[in-house]
Backbone as CSV, one residue per row, in Angstrom:
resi,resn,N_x,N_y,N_z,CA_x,CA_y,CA_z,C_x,C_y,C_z
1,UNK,257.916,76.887,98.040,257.572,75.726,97.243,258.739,74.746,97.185
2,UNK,259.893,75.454,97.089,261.358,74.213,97.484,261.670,74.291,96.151
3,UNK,261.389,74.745,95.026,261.862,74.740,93.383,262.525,75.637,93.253
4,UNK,263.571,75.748,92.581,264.246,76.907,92.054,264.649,76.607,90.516
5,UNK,264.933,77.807,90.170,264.871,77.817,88.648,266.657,76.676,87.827
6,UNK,265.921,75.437,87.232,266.700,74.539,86.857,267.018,73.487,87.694
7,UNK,265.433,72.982,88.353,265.676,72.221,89.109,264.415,71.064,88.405
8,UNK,264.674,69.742,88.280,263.606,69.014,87.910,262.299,68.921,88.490
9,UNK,261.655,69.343,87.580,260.309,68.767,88.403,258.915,67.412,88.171
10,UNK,258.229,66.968,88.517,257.163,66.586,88.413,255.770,67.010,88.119
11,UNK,255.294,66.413,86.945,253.825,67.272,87.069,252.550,65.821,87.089
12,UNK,251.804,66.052,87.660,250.747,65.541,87.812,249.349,65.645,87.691
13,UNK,247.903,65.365,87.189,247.156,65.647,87.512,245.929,65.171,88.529
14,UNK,245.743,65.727,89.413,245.074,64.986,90.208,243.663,66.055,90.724
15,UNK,242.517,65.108,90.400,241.394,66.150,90.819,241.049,66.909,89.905
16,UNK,241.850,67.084,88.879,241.365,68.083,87.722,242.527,68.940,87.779
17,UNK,243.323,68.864,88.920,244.158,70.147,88.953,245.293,69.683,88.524
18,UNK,246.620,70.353,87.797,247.811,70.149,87.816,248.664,70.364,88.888
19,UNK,249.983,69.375,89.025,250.331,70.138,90.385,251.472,69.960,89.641
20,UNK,252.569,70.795,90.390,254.063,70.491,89.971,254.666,70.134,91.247
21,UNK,255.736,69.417,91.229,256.142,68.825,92.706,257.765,68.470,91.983
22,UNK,258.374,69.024,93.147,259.946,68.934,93.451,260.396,67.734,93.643
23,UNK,261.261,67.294,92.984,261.755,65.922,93.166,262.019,65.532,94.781
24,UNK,262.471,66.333,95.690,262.202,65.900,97.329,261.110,65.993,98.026
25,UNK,260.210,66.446,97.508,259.130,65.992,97.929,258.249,64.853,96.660
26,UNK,258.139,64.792,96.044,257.536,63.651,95.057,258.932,61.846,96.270
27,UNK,259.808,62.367,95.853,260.286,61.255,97.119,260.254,60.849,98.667
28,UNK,259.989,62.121,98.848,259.268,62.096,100.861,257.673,61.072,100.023
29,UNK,257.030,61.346,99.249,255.818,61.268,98.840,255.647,59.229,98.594
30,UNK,257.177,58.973,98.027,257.119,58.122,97.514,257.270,56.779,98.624
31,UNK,258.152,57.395,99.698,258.857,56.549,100.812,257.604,56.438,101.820
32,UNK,256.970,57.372,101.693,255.795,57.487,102.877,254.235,56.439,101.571
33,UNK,254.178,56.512,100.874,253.351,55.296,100.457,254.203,54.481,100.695
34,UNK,255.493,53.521,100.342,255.931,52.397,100.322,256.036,51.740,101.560
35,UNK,256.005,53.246,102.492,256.730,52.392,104.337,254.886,52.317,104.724
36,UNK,254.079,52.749,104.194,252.142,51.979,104.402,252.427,50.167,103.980
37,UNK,253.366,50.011,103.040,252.764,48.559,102.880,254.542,47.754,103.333
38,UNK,255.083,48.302,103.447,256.333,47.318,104.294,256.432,47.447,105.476
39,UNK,256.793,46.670,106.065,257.246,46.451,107.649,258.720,47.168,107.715
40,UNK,259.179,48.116,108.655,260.196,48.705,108.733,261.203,47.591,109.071
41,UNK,261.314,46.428,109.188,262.111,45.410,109.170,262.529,44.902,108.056
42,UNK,261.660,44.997,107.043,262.248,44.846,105.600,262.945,45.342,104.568
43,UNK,263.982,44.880,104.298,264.396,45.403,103.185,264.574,45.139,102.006
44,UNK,264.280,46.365,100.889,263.603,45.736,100.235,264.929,45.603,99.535
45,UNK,265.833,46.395,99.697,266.705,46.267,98.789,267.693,45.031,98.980
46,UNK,267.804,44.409,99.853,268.604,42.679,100.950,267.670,41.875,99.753
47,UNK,266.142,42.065,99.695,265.412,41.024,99.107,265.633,40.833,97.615
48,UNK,265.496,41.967,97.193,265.890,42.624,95.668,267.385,41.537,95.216
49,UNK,268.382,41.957,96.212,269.602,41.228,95.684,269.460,39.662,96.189
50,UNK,268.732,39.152,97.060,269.130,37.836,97.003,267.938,36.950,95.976
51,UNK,266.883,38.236,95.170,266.371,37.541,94.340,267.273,37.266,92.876
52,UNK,268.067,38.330,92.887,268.931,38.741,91.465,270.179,37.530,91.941
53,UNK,270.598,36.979,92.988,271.271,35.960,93.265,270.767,34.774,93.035
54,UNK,269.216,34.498,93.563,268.834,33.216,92.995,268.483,32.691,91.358
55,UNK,268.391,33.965,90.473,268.087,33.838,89.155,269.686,33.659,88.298
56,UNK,270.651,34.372,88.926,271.530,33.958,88.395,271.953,32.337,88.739
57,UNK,271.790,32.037,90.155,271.789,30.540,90.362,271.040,29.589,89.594
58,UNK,269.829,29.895,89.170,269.156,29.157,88.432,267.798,28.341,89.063
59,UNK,267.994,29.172,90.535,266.837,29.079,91.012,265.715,29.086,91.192
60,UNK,264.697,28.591,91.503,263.506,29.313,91.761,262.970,30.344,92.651
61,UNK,262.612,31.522,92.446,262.363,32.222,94.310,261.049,31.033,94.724
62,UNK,261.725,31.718,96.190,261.257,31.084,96.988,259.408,32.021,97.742
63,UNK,258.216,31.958,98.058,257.477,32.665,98.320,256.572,32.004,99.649
């Protein structure tokens, strides 16, 4: 299962069922939905900071 005792976990319900899920996989889980809707050319984190750059500028983003 990849858990060992004192390790964080996740619980969820889905389907009726509970599941518990290991923080490396709940994140394999998380990267594999996000890379369905980004282009592997993007980043999100480049975009992230030059939005936190234009608000401190006083900018507007740009879309």
């Amino acid at each position: 299962m990849g858990v060992r005792e004192g390790d964080e976990v996740l619980l969820e319900v889905e389907d009726g069922e509970l599941r518990i899920i290991g923080r490396a996989a709940a994140r394999k889980q998380a990267k594999a939905l996000v890379a369905k809707h980004v282009p592997p050319e993007v980043s999100l984190v480049d975009e992230l900071i030059a939005e936190r750059r234009r608000e401190v500028a006083g900018e507007e983003p740009s879309e």
